[in-house]
C-alpha positions as semicolon CSV with decimal commas, in nm:
position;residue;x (nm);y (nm);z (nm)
1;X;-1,132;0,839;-0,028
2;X;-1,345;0,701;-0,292
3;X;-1,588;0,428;-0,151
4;X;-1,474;0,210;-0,375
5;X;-1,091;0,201;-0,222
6;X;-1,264;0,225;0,091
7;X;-1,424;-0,105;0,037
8;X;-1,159;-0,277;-0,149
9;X;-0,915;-0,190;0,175
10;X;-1,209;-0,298;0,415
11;X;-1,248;-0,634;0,244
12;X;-0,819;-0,718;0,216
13;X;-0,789;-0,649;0,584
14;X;-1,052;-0,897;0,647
15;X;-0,892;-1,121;0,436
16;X;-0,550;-1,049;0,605
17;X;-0,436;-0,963;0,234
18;X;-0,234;-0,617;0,301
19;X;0,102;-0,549;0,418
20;X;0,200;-0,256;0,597
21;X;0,419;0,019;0,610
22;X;0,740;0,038;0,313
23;X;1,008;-0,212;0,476
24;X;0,747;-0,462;0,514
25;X;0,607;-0,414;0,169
26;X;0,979;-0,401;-0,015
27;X;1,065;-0,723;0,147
28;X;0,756;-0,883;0,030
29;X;0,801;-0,740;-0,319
30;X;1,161;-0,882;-0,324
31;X;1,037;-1,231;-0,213
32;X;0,752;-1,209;-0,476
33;X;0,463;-1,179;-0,277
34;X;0,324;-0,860;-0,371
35;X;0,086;-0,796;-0,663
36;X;-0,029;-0,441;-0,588
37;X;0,085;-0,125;-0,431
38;X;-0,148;0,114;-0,262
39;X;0,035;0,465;-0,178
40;X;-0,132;0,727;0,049
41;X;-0,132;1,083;-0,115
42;X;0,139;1,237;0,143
43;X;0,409;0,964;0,121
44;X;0,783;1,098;0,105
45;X;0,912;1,119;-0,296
46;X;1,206;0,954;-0,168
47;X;0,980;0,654;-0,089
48;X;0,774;0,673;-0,384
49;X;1,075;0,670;-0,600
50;X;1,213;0,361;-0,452
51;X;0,889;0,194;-0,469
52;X;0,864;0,391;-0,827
53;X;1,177;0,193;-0,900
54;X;1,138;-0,177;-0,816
55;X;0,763;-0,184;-0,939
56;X;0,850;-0,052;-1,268
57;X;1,153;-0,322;-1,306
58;X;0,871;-0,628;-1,144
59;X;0,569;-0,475;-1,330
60;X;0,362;-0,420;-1,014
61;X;0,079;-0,170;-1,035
62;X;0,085;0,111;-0,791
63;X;-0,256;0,307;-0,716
64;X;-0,222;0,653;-0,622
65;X;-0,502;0,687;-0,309
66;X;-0,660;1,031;-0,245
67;X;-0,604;1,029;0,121
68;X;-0,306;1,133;0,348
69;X;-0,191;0,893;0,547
70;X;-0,338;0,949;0,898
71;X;-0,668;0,839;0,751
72;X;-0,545;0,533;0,584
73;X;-0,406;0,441;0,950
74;X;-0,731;0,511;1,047
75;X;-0,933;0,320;0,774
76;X;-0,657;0,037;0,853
77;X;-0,778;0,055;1,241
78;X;-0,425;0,169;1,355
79;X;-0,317;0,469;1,587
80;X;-0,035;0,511;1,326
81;X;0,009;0,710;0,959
82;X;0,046;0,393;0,684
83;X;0,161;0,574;0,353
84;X;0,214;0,241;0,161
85;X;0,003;-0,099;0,144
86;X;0,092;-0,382;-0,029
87;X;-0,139;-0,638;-0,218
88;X;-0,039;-0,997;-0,107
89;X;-0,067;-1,210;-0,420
90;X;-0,305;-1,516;-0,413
């Protein structure tokens, strides 16, 4: 992970800014909350496309992490694999 996602993740959990996990984050996108997607570099296609999908139609970024996503549980502080974040608008 570059150190610059590293921090940018580090300062939106402080901030209580991220979402977890892809229910959570569709919901959120549905109820316009969301203004960014971060996706972990092993997430399932069929998740990516569906996230793919709706961001394309609501114009919401998605950034494409270099890590798997053990080590974004791990950079989140949870036991668990997260393979999408979302970006809680302002």
């Amino acid at each position: 992970m570059k150190d610059a996602e590293k921090k940018e993740i580090i300062n939106l959990l402080k901030e209580k800014k991220l979402v977890i996990g892809i229910k959570t984050v569709l919901k959120g996108i549905n109820k316009g909350k969301i203004s960014k997607i971060l996706v972990s570099s092993n997430i399932f296609q069929k998740n990516l496309k569906k996230l793919e999908n709706v961001c394309k139609a609501l114009n919401i970024p998605i950034t494409f992490l270099e890590i798997k996503g053990k080590e974004l549980g791990t950079q989140c502080g949870k036991p668990f694999n997260i393979t999408v974040l979302g970006v809680k608008k302002e």
